[in-house]
N, CA, C and O atoms as CSV, one atom per row, in Angstrom:
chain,resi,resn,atom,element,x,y,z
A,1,UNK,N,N,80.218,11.165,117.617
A,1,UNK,CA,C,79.451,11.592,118.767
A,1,UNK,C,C,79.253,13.108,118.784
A,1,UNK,O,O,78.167,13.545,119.162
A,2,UNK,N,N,80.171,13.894,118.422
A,2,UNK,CA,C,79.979,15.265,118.619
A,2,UNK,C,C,79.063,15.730,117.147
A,2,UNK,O,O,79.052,16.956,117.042
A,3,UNK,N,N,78.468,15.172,116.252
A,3,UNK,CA,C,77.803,15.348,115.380
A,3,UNK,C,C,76.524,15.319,116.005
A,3,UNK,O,O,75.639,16.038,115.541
A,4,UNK,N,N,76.285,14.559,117.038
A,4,UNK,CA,C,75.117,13.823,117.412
A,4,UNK,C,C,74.941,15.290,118.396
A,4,UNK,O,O,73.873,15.869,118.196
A,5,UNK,N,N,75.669,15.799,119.203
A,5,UNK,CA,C,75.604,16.621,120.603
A,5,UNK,C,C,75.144,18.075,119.699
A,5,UNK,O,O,74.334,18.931,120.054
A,6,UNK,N,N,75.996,18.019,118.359
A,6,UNK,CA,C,75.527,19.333,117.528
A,6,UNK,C,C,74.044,19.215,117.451
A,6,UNK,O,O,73.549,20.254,117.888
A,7,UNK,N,N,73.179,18.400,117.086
A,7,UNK,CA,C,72.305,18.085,116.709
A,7,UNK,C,C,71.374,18.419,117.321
A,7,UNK,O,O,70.374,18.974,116.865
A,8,UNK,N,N,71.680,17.990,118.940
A,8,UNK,CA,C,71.046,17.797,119.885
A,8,UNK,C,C,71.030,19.534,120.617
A,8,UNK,O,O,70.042,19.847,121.281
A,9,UNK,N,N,71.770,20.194,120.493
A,9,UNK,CA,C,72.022,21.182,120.368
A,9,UNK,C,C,71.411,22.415,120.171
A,9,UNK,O,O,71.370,23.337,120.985
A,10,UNK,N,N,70.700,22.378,118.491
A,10,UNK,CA,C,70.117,22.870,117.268
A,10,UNK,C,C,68.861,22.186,117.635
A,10,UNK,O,O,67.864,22.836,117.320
A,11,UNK,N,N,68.688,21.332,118.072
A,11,UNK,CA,C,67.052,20.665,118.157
A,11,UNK,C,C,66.422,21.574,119.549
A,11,UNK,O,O,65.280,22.021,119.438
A,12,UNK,N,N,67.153,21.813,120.772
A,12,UNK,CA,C,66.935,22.194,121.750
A,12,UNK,C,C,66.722,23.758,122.022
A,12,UNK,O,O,65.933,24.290,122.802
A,13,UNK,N,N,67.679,24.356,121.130
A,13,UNK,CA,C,67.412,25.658,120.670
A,13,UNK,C,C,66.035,25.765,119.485
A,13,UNK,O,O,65.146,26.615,119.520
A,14,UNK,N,N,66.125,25.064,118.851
A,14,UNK,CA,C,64.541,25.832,117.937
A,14,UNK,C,C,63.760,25.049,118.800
A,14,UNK,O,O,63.339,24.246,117.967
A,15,UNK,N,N,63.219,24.670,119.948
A,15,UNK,CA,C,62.521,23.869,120.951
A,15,UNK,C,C,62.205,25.612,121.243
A,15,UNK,O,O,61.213,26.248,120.885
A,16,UNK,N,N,63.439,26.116,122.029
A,16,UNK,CA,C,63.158,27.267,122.971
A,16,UNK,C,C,63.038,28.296,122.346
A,16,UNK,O,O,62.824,29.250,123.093
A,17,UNK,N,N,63.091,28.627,120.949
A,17,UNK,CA,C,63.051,29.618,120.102
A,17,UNK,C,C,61.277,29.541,119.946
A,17,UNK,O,O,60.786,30.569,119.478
A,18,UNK,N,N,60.476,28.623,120.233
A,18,UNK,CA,C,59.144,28.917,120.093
A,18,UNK,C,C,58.702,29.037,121.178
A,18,UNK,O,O,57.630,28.433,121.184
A,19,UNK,N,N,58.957,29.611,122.435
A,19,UNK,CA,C,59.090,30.103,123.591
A,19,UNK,C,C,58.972,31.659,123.329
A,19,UNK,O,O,58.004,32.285,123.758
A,20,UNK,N,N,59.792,32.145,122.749
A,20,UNK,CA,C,59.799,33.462,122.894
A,20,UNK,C,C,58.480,34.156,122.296
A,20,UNK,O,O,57.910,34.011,121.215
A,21,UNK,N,N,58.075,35.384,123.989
A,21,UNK,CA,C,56.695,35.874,123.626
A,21,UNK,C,C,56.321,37.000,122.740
A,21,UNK,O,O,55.214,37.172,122.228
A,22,UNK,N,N,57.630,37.932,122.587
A,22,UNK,CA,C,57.665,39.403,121.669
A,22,UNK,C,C,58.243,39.186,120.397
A,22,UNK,O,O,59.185,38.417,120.206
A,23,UNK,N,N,57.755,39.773,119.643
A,23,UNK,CA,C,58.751,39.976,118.071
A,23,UNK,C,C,59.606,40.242,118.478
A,23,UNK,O,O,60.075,39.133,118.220
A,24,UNK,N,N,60.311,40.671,118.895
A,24,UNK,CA,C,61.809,41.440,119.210
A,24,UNK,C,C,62.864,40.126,119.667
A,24,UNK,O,O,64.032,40.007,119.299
A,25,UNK,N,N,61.953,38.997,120.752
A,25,UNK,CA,C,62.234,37.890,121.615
A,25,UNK,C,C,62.521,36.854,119.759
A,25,UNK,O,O,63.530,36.375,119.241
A,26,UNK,N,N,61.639,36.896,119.497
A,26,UNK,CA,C,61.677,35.810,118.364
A,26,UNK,C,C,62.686,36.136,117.233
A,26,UNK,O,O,63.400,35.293,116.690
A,27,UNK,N,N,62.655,37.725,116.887
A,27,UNK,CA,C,64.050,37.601,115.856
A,27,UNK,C,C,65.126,37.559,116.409
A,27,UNK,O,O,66.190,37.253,115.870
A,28,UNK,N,N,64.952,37.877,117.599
A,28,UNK,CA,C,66.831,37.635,118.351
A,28,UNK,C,C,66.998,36.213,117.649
A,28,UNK,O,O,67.718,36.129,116.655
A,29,UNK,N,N,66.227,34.905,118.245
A,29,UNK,CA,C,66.448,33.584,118.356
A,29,UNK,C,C,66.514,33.333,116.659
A,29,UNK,O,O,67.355,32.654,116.070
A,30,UNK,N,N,65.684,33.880,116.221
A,30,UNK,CA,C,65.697,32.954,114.609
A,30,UNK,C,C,67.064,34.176,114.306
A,30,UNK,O,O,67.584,33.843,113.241
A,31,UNK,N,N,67.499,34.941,114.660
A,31,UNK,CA,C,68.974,35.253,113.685
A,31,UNK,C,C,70.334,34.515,114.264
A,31,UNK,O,O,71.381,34.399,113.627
A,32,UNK,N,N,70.056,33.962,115.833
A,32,UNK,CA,C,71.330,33.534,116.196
A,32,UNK,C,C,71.196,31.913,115.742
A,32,UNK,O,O,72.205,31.242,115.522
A,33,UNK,N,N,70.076,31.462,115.647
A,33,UNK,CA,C,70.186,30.096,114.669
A,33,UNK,C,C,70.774,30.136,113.448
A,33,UNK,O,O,71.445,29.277,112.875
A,34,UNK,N,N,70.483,31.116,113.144
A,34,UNK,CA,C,70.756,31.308,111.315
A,34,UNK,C,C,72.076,32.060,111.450
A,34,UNK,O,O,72.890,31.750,110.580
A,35,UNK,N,N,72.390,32.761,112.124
A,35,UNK,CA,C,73.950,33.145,112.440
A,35,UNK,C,C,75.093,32.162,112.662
A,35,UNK,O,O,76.123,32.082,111.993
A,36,UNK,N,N,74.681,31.310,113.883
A,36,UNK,CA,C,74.987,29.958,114.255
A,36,UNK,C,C,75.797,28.747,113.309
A,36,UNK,O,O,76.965,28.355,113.295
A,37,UNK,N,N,75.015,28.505,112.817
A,37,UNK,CA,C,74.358,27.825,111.263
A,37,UNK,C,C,75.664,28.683,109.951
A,37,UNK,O,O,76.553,28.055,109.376
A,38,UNK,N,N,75.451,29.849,109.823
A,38,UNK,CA,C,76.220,30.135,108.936
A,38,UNK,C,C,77.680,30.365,109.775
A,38,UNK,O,O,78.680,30.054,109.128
A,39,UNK,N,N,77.820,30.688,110.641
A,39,UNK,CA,C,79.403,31.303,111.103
A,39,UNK,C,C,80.217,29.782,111.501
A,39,UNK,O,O,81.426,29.575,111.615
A,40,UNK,N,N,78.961,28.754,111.671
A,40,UNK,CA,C,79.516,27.286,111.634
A,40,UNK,C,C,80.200,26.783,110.640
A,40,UNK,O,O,81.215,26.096,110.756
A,41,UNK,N,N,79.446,27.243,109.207
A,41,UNK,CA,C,79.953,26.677,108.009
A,41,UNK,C,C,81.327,27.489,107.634
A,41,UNK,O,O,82.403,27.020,107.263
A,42,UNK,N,N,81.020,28.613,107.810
A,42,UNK,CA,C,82.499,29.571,107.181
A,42,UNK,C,C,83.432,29.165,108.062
A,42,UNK,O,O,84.541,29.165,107.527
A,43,UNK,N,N,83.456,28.763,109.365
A,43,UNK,CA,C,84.234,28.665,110.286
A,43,UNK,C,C,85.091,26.825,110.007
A,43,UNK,O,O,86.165,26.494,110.507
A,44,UNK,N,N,84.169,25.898,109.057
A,44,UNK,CA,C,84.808,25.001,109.154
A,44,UNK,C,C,85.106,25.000,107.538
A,44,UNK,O,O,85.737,24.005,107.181
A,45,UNK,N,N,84.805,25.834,106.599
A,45,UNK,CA,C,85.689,26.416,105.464
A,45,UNK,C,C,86.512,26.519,105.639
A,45,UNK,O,O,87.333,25.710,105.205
A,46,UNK,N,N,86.889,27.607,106.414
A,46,UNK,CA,C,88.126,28.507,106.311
A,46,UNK,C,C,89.201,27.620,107.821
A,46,UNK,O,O,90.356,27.980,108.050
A,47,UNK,N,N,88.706,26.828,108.397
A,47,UNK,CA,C,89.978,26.566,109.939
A,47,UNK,C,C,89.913,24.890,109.214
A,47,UNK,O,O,91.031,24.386,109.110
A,48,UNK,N,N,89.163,24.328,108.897
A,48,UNK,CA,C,89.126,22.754,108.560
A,48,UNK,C,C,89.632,22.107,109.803
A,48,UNK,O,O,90.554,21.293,109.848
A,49,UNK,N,N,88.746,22.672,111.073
A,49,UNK,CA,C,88.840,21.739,112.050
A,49,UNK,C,C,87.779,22.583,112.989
A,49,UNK,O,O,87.246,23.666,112.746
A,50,UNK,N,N,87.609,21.456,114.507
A,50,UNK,CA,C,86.325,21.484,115.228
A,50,UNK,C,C,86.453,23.720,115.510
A,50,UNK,O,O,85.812,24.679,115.079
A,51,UNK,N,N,87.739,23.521,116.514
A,51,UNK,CA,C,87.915,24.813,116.870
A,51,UNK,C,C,87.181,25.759,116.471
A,51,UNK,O,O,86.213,26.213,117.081
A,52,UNK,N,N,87.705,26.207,115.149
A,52,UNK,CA,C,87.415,26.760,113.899
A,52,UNK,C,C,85.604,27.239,113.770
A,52,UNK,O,O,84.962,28.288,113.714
A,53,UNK,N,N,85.274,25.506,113.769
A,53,UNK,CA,C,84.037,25.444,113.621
A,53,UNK,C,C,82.764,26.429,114.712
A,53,UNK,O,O,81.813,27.157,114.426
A,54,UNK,N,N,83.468,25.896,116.204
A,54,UNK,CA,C,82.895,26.059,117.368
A,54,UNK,C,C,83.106,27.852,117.790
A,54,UNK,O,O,82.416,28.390,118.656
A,55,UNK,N,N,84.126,28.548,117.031
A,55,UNK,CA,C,84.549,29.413,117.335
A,55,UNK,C,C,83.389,31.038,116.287
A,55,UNK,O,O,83.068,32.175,116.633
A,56,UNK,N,N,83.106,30.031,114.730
A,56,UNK,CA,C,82.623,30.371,113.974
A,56,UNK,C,C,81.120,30.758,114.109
A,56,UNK,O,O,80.498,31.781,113.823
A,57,UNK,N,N,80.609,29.008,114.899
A,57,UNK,CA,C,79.472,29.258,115.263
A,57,UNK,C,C,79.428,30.343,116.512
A,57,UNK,O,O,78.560,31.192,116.310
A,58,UNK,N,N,79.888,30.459,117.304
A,58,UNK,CA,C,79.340,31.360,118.528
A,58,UNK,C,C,79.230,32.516,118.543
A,58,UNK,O,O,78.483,33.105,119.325
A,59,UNK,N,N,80.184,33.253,117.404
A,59,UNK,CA,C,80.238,34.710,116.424
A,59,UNK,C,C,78.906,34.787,115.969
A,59,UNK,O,O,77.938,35.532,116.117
A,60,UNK,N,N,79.316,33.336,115.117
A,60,UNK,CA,C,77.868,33.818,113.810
A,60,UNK,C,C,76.654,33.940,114.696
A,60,UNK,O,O,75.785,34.530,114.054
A,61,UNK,N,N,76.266,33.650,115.815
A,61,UNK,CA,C,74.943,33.289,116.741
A,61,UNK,C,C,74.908,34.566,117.498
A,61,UNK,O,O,73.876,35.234,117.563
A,62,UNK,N,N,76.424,35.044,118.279
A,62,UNK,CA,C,76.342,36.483,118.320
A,62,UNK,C,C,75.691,37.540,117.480
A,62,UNK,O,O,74.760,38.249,117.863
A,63,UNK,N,N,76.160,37.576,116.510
A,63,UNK,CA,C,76.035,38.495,115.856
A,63,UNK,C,C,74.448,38.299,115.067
A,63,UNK,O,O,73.794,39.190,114.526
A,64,UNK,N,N,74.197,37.269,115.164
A,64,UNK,CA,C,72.795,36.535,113.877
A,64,UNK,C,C,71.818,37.552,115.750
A,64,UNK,O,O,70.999,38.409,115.418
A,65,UNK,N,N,71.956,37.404,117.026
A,65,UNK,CA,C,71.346,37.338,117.716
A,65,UNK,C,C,71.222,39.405,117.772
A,65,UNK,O,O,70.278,40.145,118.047
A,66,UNK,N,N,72.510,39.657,117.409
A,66,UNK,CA,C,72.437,41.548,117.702
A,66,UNK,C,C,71.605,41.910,116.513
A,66,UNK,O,O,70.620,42.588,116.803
A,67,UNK,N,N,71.792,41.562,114.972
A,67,UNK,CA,C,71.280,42.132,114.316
A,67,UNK,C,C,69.520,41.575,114.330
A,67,UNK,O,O,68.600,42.215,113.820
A,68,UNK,N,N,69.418,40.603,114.853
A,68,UNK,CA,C,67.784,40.092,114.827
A,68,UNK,C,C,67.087,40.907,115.982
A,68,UNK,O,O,65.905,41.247,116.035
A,69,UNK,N,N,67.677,41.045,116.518
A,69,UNK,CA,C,67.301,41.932,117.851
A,69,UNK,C,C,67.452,43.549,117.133
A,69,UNK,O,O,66.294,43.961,117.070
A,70,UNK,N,N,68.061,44.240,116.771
A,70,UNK,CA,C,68.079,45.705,116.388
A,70,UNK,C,C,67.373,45.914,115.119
A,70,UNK,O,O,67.408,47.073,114.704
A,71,UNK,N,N,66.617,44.885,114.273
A,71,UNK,CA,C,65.985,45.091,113.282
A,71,UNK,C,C,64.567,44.789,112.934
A,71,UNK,O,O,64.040,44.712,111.824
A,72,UNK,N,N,63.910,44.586,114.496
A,72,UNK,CA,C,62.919,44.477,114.953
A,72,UNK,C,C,62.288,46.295,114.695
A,72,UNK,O,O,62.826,47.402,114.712
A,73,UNK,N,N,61.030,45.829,114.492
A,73,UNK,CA,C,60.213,47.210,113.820
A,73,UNK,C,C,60.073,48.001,114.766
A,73,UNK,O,O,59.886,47.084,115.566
A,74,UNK,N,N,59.968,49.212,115.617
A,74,UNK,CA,C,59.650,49.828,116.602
A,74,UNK,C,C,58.582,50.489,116.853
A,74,UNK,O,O,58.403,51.426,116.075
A,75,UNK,N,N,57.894,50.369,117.555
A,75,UNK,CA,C,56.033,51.239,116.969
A,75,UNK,C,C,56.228,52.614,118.062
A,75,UNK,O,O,56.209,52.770,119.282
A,76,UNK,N,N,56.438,53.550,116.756
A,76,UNK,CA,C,56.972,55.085,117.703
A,76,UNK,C,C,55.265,55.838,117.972
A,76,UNK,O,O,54.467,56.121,117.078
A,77,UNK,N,N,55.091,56.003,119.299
A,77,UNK,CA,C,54.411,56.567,119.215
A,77,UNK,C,C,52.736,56.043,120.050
A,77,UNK,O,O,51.647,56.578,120.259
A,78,UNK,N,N,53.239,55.000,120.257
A,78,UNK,CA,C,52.372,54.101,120.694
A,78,UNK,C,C,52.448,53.283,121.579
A,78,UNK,O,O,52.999,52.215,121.310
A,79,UNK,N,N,51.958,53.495,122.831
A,79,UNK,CA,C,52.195,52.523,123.653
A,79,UNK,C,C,51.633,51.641,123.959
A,79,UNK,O,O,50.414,51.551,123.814
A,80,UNK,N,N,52.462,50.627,124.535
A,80,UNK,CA,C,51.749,49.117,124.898
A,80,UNK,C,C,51.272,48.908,126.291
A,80,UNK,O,O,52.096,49.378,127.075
A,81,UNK,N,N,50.445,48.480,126.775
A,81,UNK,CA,C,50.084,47.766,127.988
A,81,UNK,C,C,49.607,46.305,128.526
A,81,UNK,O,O,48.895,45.611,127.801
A,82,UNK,N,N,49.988,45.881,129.731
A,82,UNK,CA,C,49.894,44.538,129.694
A,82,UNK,C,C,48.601,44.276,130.294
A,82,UNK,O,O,48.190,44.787,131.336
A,83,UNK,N,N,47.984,43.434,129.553
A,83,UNK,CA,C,46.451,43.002,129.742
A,83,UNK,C,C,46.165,41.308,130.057
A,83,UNK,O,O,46.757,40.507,129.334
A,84,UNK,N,N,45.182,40.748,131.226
A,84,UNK,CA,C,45.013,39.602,131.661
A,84,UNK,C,C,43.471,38.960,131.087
A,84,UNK,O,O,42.419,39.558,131.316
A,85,UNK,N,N,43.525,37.726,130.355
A,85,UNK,CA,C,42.653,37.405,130.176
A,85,UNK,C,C,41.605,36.589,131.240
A,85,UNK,O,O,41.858,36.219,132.387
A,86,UNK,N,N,40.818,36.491,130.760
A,86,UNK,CA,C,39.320,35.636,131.775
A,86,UNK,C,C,40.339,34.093,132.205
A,86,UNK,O,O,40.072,33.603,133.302
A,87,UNK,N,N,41.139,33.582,131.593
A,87,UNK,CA,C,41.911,32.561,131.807
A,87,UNK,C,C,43.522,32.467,132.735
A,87,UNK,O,O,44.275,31.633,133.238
A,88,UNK,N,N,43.388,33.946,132.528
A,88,UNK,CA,C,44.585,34.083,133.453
A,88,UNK,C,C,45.985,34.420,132.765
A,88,UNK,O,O,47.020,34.612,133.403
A,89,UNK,N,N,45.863,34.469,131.215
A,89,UNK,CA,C,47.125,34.456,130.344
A,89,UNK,C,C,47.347,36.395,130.291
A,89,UNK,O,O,46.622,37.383,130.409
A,90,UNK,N,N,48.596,36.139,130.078
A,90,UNK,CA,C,48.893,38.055,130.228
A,90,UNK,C,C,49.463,37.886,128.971
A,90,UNK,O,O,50.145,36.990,128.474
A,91,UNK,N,N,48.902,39.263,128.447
A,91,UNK,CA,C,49.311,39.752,126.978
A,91,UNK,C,C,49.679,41.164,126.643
A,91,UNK,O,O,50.094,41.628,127.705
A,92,UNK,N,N,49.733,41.952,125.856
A,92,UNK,CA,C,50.238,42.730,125.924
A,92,UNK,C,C,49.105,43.504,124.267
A,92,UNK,O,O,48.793,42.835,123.282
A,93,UNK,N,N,48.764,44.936,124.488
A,93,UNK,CA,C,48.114,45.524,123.477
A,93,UNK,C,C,48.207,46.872,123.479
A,93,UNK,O,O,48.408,47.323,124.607
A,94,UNK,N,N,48.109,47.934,122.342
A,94,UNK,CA,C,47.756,48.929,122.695
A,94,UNK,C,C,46.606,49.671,123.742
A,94,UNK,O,O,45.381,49.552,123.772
A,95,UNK,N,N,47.321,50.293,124.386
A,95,UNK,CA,C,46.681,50.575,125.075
A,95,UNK,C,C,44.956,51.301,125.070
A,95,UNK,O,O,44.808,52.136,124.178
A,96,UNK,N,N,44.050,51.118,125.718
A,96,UNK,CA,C,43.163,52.015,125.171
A,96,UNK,C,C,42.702,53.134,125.935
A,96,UNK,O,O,43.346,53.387,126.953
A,97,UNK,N,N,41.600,53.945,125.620
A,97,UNK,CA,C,41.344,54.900,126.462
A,97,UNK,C,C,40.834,55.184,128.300
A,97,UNK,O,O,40.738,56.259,128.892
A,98,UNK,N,N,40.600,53.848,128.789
A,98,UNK,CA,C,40.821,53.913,130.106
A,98,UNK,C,C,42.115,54.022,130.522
A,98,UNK,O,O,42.426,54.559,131.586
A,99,UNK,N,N,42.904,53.535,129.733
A,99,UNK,CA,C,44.167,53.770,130.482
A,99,UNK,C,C,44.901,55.439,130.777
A,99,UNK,O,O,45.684,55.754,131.673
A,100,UNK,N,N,44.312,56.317,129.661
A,100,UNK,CA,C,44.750,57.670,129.587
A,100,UNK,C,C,44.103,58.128,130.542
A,100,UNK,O,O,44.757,58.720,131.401
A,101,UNK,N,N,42.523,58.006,130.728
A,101,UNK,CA,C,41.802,58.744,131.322
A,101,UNK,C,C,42.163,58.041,133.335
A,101,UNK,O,O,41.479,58.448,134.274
A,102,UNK,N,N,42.793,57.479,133.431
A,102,UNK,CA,C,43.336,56.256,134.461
A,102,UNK,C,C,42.021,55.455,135.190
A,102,UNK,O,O,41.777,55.195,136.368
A,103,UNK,N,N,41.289,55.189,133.911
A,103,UNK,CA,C,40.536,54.064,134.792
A,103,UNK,C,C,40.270,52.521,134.646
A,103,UNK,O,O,39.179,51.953,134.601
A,104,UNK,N,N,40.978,52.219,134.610
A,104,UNK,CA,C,41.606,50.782,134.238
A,104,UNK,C,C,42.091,49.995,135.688
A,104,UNK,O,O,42.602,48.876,135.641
């Protein structure tokens, strides 16, 4: 049963990992899967039991989640603004020149 709850788990997370709207949002999630995932396996290497396992994964997902998040590209120099389409969806772009001149 607890194979099944892992599963269920890992299915529900990459569900909500295509949720996230920023690059920054999306490598957090794809490194704490893949953190997850690996600190799971070393964790039931090295303890050869659940503990071990559960203790391994939540590190590895930590840490899969800090470095996916701090190795996101940073655009120096450039700012972003949030923009609404004819449909109602909000997005986000460089900004353009109404916005400097403030007529936007």
């Amino acid at each position: 049963m607890t194979m099944y709850k892992a599963i269920a788990a890992l299915l529900v997370t990459a569900a909500l990992a295509g949720c996230a709207q920023t690059e920054g949002q999306q490598r957090a999630t794809t490194g704490a899967l893949v953190g997850g995932a690996g600190g799971a396996l070393v964790g039931q290497a090295l303890g050869r039991d659940t503990k071990s396992t559960v203790i391994g994964a939540a590190s590895g997902a930590l840490l899969g989640a800090v470095v996916g998040s701090a190795t996101t590209p940073q655009r120096r120099g450039e700012q972003l603004c949030r923009y609404q389409d004819r449909y109602g969806r909000i997005y986000t772009a460089p900004c353009d020149d109404r916005y400097y001149r403030g007529d936007y």
